[in-house]
Residue, then its C-alpha position, 0 to 999 in steps of 0.5 A: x747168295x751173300x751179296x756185299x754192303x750197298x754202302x761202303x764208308x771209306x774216311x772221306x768218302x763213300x762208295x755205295x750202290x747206284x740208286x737207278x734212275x734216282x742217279x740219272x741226273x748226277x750220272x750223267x753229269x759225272x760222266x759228261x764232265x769227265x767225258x775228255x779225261x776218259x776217252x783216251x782209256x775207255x771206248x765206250x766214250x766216244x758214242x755215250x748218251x744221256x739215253x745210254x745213262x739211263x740204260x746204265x743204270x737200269x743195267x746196273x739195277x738187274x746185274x746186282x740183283x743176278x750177282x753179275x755186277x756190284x757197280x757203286x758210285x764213289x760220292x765225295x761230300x755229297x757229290x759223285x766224283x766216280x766208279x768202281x765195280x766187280x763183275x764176274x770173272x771167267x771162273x765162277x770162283x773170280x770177279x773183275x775190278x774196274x774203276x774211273x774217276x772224274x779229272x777234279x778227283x784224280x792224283x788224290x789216292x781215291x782210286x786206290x781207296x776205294x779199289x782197297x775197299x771194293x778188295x776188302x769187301x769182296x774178300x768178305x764173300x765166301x765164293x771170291x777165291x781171287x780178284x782181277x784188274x785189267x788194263x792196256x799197257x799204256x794205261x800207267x795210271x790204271x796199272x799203278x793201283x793193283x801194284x800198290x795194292x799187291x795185285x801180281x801181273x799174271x799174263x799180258x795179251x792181244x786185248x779184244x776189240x774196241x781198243x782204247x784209242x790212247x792204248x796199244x791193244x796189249x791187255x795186262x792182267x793182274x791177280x790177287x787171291x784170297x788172303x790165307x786165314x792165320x792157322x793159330x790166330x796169331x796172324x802166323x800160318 
């Protein structure tokens, strides 16, 4: 199974694969840190320990090696300042994106970069026909990514429980699908 780069170089930063236990330090500082900034839009907050860290980044190690989840760590200037991640979507032929930031790092276009970069390289493997980004409809600044990205809305319904506590349980979903190969390589189809 093609899998993609552990390392992903963006202009003034990187995005490049968790490195297990070797991370656990830095991990869970960035998600300390963060923690205020977060819980509004993510429930997995509220209970996260230094021990939930740990199992994270184990759970990041086997999901990359069974092709579920390719998580990476966005480091800026040697430090980590977020996530991004694909995991398989409900079709074999689709994969989910989801993507935080520390408060320091928002309001700069990395979100959006490196969600640029993740699309890019997911798009080089040849079983991603299409990519996906779910968010509450609250959540304003999670929706602006896949709109400047191109991403179109394709549905919106009752999110699953837990509900983000700032959210209003209405999950949107957005789609972008494989781009279509020029047909004469003059970039016409």
């Amino acid at each position: 199974m093609a899998r993609p780069r552990q390392i992903i170089e963006c202009e003034d930063f990187v995005l490049r694969r968790w490195r297990g236990q070797q991370d656990f330090a830095a991990a869970s500082e960035l998600i300390e840190e963060s923690r205020d900034h977060l819980r509004p839009w993510e429930p997995w907050v509220a209970g996260h320990t230094k021990e939930k860290t740990g199992d994270l980044l184990a759970m990041f190690e086997s999901k990359w090696a069974n092709g579920d989840v390719y998580n990476y760590a966005i480091v800026k200037d040697g430090s980590l300042i977020g996530m991004c991640q694909t995991s398989r979507g409900a079709e074999p032929q689709g994969r989910r994106m989801g993507y935080w930031l520390h408060p320091a790092a928002t309001g700069q276009g990395i979100a959006t970069r490196a969600t640029a970069a993740l699309v890019a390289e997911m798009f080089t493997l040849a079983d991603v026909e299409y990519l996906e980004i779910a968010h509450d409809l609250a959540n304003t600044s999670s929706a602006a990514i896949p709109r400047r990205l191109g991403f179109t809305e394709i549905r919106r319904e009752q999110a699953t429980p837990p509900v983000a506590p700032s959210g209003i349980g209405i999950e949107v979903t957005w789609r972008l699908n494989r781009p279509t190969p020029p047909v004469d390589g003059t970039g016409r189809t």
